[in-house]
N, C-alpha and C positions, 0 to 999 in steps of 0.2 A: 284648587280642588284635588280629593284625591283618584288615584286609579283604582283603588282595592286590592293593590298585591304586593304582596312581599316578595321580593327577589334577594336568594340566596348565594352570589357567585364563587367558585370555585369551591374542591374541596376541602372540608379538615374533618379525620377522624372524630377532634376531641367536640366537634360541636354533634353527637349524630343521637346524643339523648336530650339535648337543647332542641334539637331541629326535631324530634319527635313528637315533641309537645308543642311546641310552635306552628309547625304546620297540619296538627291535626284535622283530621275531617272526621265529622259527625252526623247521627241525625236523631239522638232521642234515646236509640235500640241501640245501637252502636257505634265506638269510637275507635277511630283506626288512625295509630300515632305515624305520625310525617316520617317515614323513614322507604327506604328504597327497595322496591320488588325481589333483588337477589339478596337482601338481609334476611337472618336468621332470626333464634332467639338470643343467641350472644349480642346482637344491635337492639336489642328489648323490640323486636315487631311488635306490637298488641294489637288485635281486633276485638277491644272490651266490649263487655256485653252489660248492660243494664239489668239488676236485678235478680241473677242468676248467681250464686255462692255456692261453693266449695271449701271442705275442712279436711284435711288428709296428719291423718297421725298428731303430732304435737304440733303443728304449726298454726298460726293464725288464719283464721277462715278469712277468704276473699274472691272475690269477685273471679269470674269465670275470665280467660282468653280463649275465646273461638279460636278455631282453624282458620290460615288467613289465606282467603280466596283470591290473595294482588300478586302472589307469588311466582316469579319467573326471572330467568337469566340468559344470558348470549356465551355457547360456545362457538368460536371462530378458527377456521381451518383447526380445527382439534384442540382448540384453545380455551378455556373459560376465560371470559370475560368478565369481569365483576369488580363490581365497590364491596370493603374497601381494598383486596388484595390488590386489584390491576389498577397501577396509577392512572389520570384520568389526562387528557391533554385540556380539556374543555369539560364544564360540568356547572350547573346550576340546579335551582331547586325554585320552585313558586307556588306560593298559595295566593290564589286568589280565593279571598276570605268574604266575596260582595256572594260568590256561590258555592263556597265550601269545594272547590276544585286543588288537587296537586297535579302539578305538575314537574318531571325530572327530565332533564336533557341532559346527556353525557357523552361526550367523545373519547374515542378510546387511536390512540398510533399505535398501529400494528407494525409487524415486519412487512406485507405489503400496502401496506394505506391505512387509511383514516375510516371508522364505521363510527356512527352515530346512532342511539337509541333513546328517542323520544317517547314517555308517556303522559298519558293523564288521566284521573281514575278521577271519580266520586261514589259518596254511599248517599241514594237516592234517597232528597228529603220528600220525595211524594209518594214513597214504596220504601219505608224503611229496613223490608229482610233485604232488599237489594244492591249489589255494589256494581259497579263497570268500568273499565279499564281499556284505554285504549294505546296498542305501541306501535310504533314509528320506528322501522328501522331502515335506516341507509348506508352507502358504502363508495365511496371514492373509486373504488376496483372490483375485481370478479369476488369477491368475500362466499366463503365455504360457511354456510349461516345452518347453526341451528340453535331454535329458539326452546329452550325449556321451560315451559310455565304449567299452572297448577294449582293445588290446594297444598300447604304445609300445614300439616296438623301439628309436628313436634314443637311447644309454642313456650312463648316465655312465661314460666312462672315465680314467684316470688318463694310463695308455702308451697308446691306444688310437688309432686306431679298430679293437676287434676285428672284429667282421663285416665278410667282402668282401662276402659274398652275403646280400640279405634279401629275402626273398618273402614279400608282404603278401597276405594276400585278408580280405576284410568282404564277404564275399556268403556269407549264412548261417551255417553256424559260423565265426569268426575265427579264421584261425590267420597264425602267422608263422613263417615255416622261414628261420633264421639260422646262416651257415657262416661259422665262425669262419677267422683268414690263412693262422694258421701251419700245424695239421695238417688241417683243413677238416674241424672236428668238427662237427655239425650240434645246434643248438640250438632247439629247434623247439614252440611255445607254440599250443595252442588254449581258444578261452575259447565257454563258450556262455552265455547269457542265458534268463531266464523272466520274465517279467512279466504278473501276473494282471488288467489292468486295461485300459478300454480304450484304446489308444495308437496315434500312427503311429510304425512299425520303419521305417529306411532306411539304407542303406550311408551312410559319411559317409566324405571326403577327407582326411586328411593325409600326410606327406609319411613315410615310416618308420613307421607305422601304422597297425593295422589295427580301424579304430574303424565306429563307427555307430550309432546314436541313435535313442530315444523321445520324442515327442512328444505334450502335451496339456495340456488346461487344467483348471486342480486345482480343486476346491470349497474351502469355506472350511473351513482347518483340520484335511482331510483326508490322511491318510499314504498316499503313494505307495510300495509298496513294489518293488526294481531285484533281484534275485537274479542274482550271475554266478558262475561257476566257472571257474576256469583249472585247463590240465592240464601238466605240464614236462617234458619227456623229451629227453636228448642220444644221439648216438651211441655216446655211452657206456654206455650203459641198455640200446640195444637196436639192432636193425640195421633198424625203421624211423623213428624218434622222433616223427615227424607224425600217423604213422598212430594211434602210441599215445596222443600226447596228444590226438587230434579221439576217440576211444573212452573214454578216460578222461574228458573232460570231458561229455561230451554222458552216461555212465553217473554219473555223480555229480551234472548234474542232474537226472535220474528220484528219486536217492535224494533227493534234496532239501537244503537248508542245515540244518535242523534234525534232520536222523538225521546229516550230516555231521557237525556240532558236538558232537552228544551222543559219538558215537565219538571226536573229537578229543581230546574233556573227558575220558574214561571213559583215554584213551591215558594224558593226562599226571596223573590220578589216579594209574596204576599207578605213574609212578614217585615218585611224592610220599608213596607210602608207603612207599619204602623212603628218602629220601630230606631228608625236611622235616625241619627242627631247628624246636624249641617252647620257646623262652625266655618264664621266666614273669620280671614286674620292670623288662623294657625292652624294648617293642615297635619302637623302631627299631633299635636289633640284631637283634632277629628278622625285621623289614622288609628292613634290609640284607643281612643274611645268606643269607634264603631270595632274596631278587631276583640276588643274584649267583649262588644256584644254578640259578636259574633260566634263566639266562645260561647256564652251562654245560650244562644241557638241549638249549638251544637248538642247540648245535653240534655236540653228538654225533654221531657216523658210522655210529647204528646199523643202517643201510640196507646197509652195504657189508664187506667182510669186509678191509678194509686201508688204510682212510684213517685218518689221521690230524687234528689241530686245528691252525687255522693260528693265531698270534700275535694275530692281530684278530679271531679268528672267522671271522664270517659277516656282518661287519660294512661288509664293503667291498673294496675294493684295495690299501689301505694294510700297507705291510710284505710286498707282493708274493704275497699269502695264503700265506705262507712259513710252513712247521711250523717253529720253534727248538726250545729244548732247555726252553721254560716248559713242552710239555705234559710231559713225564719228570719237568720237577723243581718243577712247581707244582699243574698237572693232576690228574696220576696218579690221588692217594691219594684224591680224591675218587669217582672211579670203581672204583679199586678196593673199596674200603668201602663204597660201594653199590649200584656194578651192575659186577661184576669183568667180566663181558663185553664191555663197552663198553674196560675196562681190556687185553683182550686185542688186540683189535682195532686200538688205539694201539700195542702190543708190534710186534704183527704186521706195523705199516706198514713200520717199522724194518726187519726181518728182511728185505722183502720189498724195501727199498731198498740191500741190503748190496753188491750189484754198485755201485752206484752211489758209493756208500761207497770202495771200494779201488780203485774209477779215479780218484776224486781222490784218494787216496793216492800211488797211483802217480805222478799226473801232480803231484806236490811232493816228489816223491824219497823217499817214504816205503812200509814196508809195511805190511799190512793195511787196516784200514778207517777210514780219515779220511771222518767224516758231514760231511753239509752243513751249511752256519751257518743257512742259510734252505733248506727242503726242500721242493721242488716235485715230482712226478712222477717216479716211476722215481733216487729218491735227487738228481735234478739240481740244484746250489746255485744257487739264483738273486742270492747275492750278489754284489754288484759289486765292483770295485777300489772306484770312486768312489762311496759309499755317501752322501757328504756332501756340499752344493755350498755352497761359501764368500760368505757374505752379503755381503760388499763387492766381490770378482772376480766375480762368479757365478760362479765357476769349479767344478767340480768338485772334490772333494778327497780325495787318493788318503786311504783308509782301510784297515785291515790286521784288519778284523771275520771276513772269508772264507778269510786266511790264516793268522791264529794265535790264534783260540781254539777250540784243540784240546781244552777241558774237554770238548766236544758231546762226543763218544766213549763219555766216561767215565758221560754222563747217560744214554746209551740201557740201558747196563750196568749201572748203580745201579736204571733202574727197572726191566728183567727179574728182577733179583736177590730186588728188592722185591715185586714181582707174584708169584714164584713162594712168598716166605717168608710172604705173605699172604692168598695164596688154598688155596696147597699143589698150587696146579697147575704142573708143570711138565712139561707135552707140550709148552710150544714150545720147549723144550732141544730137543727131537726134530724139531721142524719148522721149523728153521736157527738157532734161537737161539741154540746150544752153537756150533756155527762163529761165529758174529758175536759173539759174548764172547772166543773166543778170537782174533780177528782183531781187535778192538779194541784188545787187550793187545799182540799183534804189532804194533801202529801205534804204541804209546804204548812199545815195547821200542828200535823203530828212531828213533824222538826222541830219546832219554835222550842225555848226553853225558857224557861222564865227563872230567878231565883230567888228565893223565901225570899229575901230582905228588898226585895225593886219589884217594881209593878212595869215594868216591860218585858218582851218577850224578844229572845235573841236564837240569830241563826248561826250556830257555831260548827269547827269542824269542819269545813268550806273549801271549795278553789273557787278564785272568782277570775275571770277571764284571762288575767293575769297569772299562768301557770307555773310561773318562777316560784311564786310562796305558793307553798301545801298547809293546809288544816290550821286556818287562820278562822278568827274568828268575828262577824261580824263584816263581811267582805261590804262594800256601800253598793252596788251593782245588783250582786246578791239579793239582798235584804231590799233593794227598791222595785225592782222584778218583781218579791214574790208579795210587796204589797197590792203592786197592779195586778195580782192573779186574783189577791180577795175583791181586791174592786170590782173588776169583771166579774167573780165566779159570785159576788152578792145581787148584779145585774143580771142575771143569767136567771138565777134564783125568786127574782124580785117579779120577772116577766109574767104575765097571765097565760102565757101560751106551755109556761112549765109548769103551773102550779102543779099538776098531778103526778108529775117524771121525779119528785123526789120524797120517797115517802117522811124523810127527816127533815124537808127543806128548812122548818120556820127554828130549826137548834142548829141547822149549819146556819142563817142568816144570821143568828145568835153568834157565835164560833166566829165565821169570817169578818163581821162587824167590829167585833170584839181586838183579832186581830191586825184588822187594817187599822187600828187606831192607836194600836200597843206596839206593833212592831219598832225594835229601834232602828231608825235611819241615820246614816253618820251626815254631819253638820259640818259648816267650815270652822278651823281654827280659828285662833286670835288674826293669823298670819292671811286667813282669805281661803287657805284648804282644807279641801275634804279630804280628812283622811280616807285610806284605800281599805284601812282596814284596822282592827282594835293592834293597837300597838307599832303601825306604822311608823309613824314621828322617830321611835326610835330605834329605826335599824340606821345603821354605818350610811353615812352620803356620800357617796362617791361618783363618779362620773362612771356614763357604759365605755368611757374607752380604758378606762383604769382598770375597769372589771375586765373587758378583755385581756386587757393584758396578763392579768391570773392566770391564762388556762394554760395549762401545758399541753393539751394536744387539741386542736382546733376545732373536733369532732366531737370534743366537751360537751353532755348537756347541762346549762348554766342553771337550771333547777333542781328543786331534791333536797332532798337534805342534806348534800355534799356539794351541791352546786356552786358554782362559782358568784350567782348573783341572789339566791335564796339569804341571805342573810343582811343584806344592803336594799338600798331602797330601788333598785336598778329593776326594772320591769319588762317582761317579754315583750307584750301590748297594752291598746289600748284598754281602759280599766274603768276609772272614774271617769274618764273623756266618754267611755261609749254609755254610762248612766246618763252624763248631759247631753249625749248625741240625742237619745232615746226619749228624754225628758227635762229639756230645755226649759218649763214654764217652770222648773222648779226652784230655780235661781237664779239673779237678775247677772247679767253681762257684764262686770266686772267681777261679780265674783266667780262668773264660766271664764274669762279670761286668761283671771288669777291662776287656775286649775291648769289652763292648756298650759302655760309659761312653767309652773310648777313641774306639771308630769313629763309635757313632750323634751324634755332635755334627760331626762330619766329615765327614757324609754329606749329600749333597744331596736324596733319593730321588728321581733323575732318570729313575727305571724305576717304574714299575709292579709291578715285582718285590720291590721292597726295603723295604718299611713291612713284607711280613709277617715274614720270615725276623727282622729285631727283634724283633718281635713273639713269636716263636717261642722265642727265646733268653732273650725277658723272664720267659714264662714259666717257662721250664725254669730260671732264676736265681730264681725267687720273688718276679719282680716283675710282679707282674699289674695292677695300675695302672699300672705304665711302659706296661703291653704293649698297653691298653685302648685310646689314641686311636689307636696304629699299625694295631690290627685295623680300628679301624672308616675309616682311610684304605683300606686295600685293599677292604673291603667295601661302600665308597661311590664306589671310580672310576667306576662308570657313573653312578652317580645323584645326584653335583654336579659343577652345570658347573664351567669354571676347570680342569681337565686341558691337560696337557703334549701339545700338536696340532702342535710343530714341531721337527724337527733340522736345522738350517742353514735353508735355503729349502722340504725337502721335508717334504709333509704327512703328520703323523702317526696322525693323529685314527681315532678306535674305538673298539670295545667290549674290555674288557682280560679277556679270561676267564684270566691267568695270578694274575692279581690277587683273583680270585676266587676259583680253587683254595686259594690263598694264604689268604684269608678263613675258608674251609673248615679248612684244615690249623690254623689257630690257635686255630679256635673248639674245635673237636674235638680234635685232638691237643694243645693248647697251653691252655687253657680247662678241657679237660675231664680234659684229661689222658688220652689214649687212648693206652695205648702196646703192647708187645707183647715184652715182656721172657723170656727163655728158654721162646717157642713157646708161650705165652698170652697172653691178652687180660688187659691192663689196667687201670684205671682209675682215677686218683689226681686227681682235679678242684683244680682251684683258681681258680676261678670269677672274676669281676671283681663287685666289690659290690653294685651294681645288680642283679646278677642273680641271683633268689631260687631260682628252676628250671630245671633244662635235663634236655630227655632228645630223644631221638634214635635209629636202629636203624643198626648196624654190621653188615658182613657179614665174618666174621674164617674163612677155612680150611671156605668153602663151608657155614656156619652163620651162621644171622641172630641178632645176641643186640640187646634195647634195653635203653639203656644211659636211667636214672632219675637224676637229680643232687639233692638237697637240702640243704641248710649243708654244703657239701662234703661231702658223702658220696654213695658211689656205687651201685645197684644196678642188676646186671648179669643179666639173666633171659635164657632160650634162648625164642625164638619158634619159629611153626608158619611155615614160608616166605608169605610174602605175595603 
């Protein structure tokens, strides 16, 4: 079995933006990356915030970092004590990932003895503006102790500086009220302090924060205990965010850290039982597997009735805390099958960005709803033209990610279709999802191309998942998507509950009929392959380590029109594997086979996306040994270093919660074989060797059943809701 914790022993500078995303904690509203209370923003501290953006001058809009309320250090006999300047004698780090807890112990040899400072903090999952921190400080001898802690508002940013405005006070409760450039949202943090012992309290000076400090001189060996509590609140939350956070803090510490924690714990109990997988046989797949769920806990929206998951989480700024199309097509199924609610709310962001949607449509000469590549507020794509900057020019480099991968569309559509065939809910057909299905189709009708001389209709001009090749044409991924858009959007259309919601219905049933039956679908060669795309077959063969070896500077992006693998058949990710991942009845198992042998030796897996969708396909081929080391790549992006941290010049670095879904979807769907074949629940396992048991609770059509595994076999019992 496992314990649930990751222990990190001894220091090393070069792991402290590893360990940041590693040991993050979360709950929804905010992510606050694993790094250490006397770190600045040169250690990249974040306390991301969900939902809240920033745009200052030419830089790319992103995602807000709060003031971080964990901030504090140990001056000792007139000494600053601190990581990383002060070497450490003794030092570790832990997350314990079963409750979202860090914990840091650090020993520091002085000139007179040895001082030790213990913390542990979380950000409460049953009070999400709330964070609390608890320090432990001890000392071998009479130790000259004073502890500086606080709010640091001067915070790391990427495009930044977000805050124009930052109003510090440390005279009694600390608070900091920060107004962000662009719409002057206010971000506003107060932290209050208890300390049982006796000490000197004093406002203390720094420049962007609002800090102040206990003083006293410890006995030998005895534990000083520091209790704080921070409170979060933006204009978004409420119309006064200061007033809320100095009442929320100063009320949570009356309640104290230890009724805090026990409701935190009691929080993220609730979802660990609908949610923990129990593999008997191999405890680090079960390690890996729950820690990546974990992850996805962490970022949940379930505070807000329309956010969405950005690309990185809650890990940072990186990727412009941009929603893509991983949460629909990696995400999903993991919320759905265990907390559909949370799955609704993901629906719901979509729906509720569809304006947003058909103004870029409009504004590229198309109709209906063209989604954004990277989605920010109110549907706004925060992608760029120059998504890339050229390692040798620094130049920028015009990229075509915002205007022609038109798949996004077809994913918001695949996962309403999804969500509603497996929960059985579908009220948000009623609450704009039936227009935004059919305006997807309208967007994917006014693309097609047809030419005089052929009666098919082609989607050209393209990126399909596969970002290496630009403005290809006929992607098979592409083009199979956005058949399944007509298919739903002529269901949709077809229903008696819509007849009156579309005054053109019975000429778009005309239009999308027309089109689901013309669109061209690429087919397998002589050879057993689908091509990826019109003119595949003949680009250059070469192997990805041959292509590696091209690049002269390692920071190379391998796509583009100059990239290193753009002209070969060498591919970033999964591509044609995530068509058969998606829609497997469409071709029989040796020629899904054919495909996986074909492409996964081709493939680079330059995404985070693409170990599982293999993985996925291995499965479903009967190769559950191919499929084992793939799983356990997606299930260990956060938790070994050596991850892919650059494209071109800009940094990529985070927590991969798409990877995780992914991790999710193979153990269970792919593993276990969960599927849901003519409107029941499934289960056809085919286990990976190592592993002697698996069982787990699915939520299928608003019933909880747990699903028992043993030498492949499966039993499927109905529970009492939990």
């Amino acid at each position: 079995m496992i314990d649930w914790k990751l222990k990190d022993i001894s220091f090393n500078s070069d792991n402290i933006a590893w360990h940041g995303n590693k040991h993050l904690v979360g709950n929804g509203y905010m992510g606050v990356r694993g790094t250490l209370e006397e770190y600045t923003k040169e250690q990249l501290v974040a306390v991301n915030l969900a939902g809240i953006y920033d745009k200052v001058g030419d830089g790319w809009r992103e995602p807000v970092n709060a003031p971080n309320g964990f901030y504090g250090y140990l001056i000792v006999d007139d000494e600053v004590v601190k990581l990383p300047e002060s070497s450490a004698e003794e030092h570790y780090v832990e997350l314990d990932y079963r409750y979202g807890i860090f914990t840091r112990c650090t020993t520091w040899r002085l000139m007179r003895g040895n001082i030790t400072l213990k913390s542990t903090r979380f950000v409460s999952m049953d009070d999400v503006h709330v964070g609390a921190i608890k320090t432990e400080i001890s000392a071998d001898f009479h130790a000259d102790v004073k502890y500086v802690f606080g709010i640091d508002a001067d915070v790391w940013d990427i495009n930044g500086p977000h805050f124009d405005i930052i109003k510090v006070n440390s005279n009694g409760l600390m608070t900091v009220d920060a107004v962000t450039h662009e719409k002057n949202h206010n971000v506003s943090v107060a932290q209050k302090v208890t300390v049982e012992f006796p000490c000197e309290v004093k406002r203390e000076e720094e420049i962007n924060k609002a800090v102040a400090s206990v003083s006293f001189i410890t006995d030998l060996n005895k534990k000083y205990v520091i209790e704080r509590y921070f409170a979060l609140y933006t204009s978004l939350d409420c119309e006064n965010p200061l007033e809320a956070a100095k009442e929320a803090a100063v009320t949570k510490a009356i309640e104290g850290y230890d009724t805090l924690l026990e409701k935190h714990k009691n929080a993220w109990e609730n979802l660990w039982r609908r949610s923990e997988i129990i593999i008997e046989g191999d405890d680090k797949s079960m390690e890996a597997l729950n820690y990546s769920l974990y992850h996805l806990h962490c970022i949940a929206p379930r505070h807000a009735d329309n956010l969405s998951i950005a690309a990185r989480g809650l890990s940072g700024q990186t990727y412009k805390g941009a929603v893509f199309w991983d949460t629909e097509m990696f995400i999903l199924d993991f919320f759905i099958m265990t907390e559909p609610e949370v799955a609704k709310k993901l629906i719901k962001y979509r729906i509720d960005t569809l304006e947003g949607a058909k103004e870029k449509a409009k504004g590229y000469g198309y109709d209906g709803a063209f989604y954004a590549w990277e989605s920010q507020e109110n549907g706004f794509d925060a992608c760029s033209d120059y998504n890339v900057t050229d390692v040798f020019t620094k130049r920028p480099m015009r990229t075509y990610f915002k205007d022609k991968q038109i798949h996004i569309s077809s994913a918001i559509v695949y996962a309403m279709d999804k969500y509603i065939s497996l929960t059985g809910d579908d009220s948000i057909l009623k609450e704009g999802g039936a227009e935004t299905i059919v305006e997807c189709a309208k967007f994917y009708y006014s693309a097609l191309i047809k030419k005089v001389c052929d009666d098919r209709y082609e989607l050209r001009d393209v990126i399909g998942p596969d970002e290496y090749h630009e403005r290809i044409d006929n992607n098979g991924y592409t083009n199979r998507m956005a058949k399944n858009t007509f298919r739903i959007a002529i269901e949709v259309l077809e229903n008696e509950e819509y007849l009156g919601a579309f005054a053109d219905r019975e000429e778009l049933i005309g239009k999308f009929s027309d089109a689901f039956d013309k669109i061209f679908i690429q087919q397998p060669d002589s050879e057993g392959v689908i091509p990826q795309f019109d003119g595949y077959k003949e680009l250059e063969d070469v192997t990805v380590d041959e292509v590696r070896s091209r690049l002269i500077d390692p920071k190379e992006y391998w796509g583009g029109a100059y990239g290193v693998a753009s002209h070969t058949k060498v591919i970033k990710q999964a591509d044609v594997i995530t068509w058969l991942a998606m829609y497997p009845q469409d071709f029989d198992l040796e020629v899904m086979k054919q495909n996986w042998n074909y492409y996964e030796k081709r493939t680079e897996h330059g995404s985070s996306l693409s170990a599982c969708m293999y993985a996925l396909v291995a499965c479903m081929c009967n190769m559950t040994e191919e499929a084992f080391p793939l799983f356990t790549k997606s299930a260990t992006a956060d938790l070994a270093p050596g991850g892919k941290e650059w494209a071109g010049l800009v940094y990529i670095g985070g927590t991969h919660p798409a990877s995780a879904g992914g991790a999710y979807m193979v153990a269970v769907e792919g593993f276990a074989g969960v599927n849901f074949k003519n409107g029941k629940l499934n289960v056809e396992p085919k286990l990976p060797e190592s592993w002697k048991k698996m069982s787990f609770h699915i939520t299928y059509k608003n019933v909880l059943y747990r699903v028992e595994i043993s030498d492949n076999e499966a039993l499927v019992t109905e529970v009492d809701d939990m």
